[in-house]
C-alpha positions as CSV (number, residue, x, y, z in Angstrom):
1,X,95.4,81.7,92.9
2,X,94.6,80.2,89.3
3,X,96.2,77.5,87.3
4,X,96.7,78.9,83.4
5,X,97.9,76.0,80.9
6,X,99.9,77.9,78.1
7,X,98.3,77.2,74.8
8,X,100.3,77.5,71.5
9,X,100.5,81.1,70.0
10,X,100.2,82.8,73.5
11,X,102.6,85.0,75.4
12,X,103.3,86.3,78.7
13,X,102.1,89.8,78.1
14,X,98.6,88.4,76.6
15,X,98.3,86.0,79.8
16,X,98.5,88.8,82.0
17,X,96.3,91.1,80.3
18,X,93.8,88.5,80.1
19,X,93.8,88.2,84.0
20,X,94.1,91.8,84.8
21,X,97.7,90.6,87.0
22,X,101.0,92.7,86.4
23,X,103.3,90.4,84.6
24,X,106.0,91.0,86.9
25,X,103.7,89.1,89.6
26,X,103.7,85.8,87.2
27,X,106.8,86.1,86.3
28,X,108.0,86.6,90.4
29,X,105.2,83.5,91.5
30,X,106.9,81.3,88.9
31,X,110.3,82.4,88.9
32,X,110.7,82.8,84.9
33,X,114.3,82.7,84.1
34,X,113.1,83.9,80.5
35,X,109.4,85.4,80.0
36,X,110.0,85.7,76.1
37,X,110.3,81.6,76.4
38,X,107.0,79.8,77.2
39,X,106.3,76.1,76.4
40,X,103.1,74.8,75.2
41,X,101.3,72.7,78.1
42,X,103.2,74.8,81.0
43,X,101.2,75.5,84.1
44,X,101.4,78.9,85.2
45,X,100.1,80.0,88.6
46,X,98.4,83.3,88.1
47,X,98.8,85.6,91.6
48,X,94.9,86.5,91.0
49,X,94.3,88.9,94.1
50,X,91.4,87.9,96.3
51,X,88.2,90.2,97.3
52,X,86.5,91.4,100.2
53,X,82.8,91.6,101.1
54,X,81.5,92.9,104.4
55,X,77.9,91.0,104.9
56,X,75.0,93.9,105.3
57,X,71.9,93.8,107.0
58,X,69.3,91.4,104.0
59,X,72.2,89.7,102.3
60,X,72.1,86.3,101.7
61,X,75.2,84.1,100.2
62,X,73.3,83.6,96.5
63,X,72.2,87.5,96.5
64,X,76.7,88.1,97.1
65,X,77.6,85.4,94.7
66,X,75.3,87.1,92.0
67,X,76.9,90.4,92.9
68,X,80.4,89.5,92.2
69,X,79.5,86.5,89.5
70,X,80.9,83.7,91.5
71,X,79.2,80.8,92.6
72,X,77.9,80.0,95.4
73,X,80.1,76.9,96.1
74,X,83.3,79.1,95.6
75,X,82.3,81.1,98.3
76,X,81.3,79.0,100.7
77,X,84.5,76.8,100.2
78,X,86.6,79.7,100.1
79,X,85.3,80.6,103.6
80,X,85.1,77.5,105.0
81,X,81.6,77.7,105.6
82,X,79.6,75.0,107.6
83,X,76.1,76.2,106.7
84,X,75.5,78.5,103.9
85,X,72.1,79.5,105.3
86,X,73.2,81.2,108.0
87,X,75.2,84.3,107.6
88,X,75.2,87.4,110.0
89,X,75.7,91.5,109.3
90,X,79.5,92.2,109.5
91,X,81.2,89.1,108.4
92,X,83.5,90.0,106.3
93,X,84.3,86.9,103.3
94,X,86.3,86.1,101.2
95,X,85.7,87.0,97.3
96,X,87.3,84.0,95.0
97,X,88.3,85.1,91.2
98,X,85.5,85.3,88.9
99,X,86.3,82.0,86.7
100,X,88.7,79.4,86.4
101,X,88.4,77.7,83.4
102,X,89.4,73.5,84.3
103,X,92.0,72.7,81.6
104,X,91.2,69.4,79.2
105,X,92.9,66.8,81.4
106,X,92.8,67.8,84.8
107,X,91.4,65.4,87.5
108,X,92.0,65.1,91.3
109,X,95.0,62.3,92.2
110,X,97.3,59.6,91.4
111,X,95.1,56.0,91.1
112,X,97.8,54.4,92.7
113,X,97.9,57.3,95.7
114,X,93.3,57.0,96.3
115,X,94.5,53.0,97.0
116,X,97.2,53.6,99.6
117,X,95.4,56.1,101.4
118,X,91.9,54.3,101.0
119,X,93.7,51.1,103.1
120,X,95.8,53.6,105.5
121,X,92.0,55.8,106.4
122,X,90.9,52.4,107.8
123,X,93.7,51.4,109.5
124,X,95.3,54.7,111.2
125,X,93.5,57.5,112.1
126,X,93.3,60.6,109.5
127,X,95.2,63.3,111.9
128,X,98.3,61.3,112.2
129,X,98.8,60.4,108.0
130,X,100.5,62.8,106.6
131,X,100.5,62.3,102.4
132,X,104.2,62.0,100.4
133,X,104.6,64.2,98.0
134,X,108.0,64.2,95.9
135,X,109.1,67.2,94.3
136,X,111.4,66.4,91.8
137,X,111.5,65.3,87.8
138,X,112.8,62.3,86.7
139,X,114.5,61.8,83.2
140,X,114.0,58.8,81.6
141,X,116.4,57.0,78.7
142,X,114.2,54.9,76.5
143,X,114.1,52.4,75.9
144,X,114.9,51.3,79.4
145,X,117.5,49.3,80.2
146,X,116.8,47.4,83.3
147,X,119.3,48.9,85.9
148,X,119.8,52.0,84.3
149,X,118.3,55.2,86.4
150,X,116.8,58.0,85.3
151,X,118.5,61.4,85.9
152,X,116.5,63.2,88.7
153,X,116.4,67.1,89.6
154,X,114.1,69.7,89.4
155,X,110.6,70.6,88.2
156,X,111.8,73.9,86.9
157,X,115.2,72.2,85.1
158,X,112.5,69.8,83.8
159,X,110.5,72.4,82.1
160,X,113.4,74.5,81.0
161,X,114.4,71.6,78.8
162,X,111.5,71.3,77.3
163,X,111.8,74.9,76.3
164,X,115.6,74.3,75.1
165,X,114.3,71.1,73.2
166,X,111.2,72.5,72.1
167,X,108.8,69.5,73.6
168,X,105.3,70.4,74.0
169,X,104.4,69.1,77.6
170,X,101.2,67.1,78.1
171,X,99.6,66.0,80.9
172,X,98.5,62.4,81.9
173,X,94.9,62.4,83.4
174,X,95.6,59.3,85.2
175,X,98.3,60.1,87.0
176,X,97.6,63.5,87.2
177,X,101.3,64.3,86.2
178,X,102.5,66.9,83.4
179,X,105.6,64.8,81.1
180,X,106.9,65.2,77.4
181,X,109.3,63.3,75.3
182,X,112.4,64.7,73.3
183,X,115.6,63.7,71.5
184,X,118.7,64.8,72.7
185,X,122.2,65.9,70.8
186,X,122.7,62.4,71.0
187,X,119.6,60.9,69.1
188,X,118.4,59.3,72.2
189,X,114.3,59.5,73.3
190,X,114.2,60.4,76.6
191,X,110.4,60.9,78.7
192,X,110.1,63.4,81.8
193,X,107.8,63.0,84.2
194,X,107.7,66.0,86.8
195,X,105.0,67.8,89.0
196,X,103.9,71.4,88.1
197,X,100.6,73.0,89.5
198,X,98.3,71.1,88.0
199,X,99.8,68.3,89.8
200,X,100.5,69.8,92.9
201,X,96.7,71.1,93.6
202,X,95.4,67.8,92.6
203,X,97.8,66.2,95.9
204,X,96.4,69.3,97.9
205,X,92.4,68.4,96.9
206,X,93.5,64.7,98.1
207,X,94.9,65.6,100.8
208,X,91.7,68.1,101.8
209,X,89.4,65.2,100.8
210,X,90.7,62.9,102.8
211,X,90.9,65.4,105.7
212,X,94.8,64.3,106.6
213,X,96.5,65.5,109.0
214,X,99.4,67.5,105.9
215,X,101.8,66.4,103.3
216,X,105.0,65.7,103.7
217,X,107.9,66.3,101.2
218,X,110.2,64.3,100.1
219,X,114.1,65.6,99.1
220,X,113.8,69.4,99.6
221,X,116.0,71.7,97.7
222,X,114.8,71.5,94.2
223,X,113.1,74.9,92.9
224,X,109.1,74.2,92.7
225,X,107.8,77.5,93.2
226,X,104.2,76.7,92.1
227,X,104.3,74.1,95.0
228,X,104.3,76.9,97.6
229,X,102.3,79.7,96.4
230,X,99.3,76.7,95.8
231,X,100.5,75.5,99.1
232,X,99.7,79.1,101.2
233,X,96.6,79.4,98.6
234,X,95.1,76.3,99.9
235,X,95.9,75.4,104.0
236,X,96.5,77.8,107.0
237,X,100.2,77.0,107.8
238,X,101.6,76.6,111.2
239,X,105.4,76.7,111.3
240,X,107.0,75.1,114.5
């Protein structure tokens, strides 16, 4: 699974064509209402299909990684594997895409989020934290009024109206969250902040680095279908 940030000029049919992936598989992962209508600064998850590679008799992880132009890192984190020097005949791994190009402003996890789980690590153990992770877009009126709220709903509203209002969304490397500011029917500035993949992986890497026990979500319901094709891209789920 790849992250592709939609760049100004570009259109559905060149993104798939550029990653080899039917458009009706992006267009299904991130449930596009409208493919003819993409925003600048939208993440798209790109279904990219994985290969396989049964180990032969001589191989070696670098000699595999050279064959399918990967590196070697991708592979062995792909697999999960504990010591890269030892491999055996008939092992059959998994192949990651060829290249995923990091997007300008990507970066791991919320400042605020490291600080939290840097104090909780030393005071509870790892396999009983499980990391929050809210899935919904606020809307902000500025300038803020203290009191006022901010209209909440969902990631996909939030980037439809950027679409409707034309915003260009931009992503803040800090906080590792996509938002954009616009001007409603009304005259008034309003700034979204949301999640999107981009976002969503970076809680996942967190979460993996920290070696937590899971995330858990906060006010289900709101469409964030990014969220859980990353989500069966990156753990082995266990439904109870």
């Amino acid at each position: 699974m790849l992250i592709h940030i939609v760049q100004g000029g570009e259109n559905l049919w060149e993104i798939a064509k550029r990653y080899r992936v039917p458009i009706e598989r992006i267009i299904a992962a991130n449930e596009l209402k409208d493919a003819n209508r993409l925003t600048i600064g939208k993440a798209l998850v790109i279904p990219v299909p994985y290969r396989y590679h049964t180990v032969r008799l001589g191989e070696t992880l670098w000699t595999i990684a050279r064959r399918y132009g990967v590196s070697l890192e991708a592979i062995v984190q792909a697999n999960r594997i504990s010591s890269p020097s030892v491999i055996y005949p008939g092992t059959v791994l998994l192949i990651p895409p060829r290249t995923h190009t990091v997007q300008r402003g990507e970066t791991l996890a919320q400042i605020a989020e490291r600080q939290v789980l840097d104090y909780a690590v030393n005071a509870i153990p790892r396999n009983k934290i499980f990391m929050g992770f809210q899935i919904y877009a606020r809307d902000w009126v500025l300038p803020h009024v203290q009191g006022q709220e901010a209209e909440t709903f969902s990631p996909q509203e939030a980037v439809e109206r950027a679409v409707h209002y034309g915003a260009e969304i931009q992503y803040d490397r800090n906080a590792a969250s996509p938002f954009y500011r616009y001007v409603d029917s009304q005259g008034r500035t309003h700034e979204m902040w949301f999640e999107d993949a981009r976002s969503a992986q970076a809680k996942f890497e967190l979460a993996k680095e920290y070696q937590l026990r899971g995330i858990s979500y906060w006010v289900l319901g709101y469409p964030y279908p990014a969220n859980w094709a990353l989500l069966k891209d990156n753990f082995h789920i266990r439904k109870r």
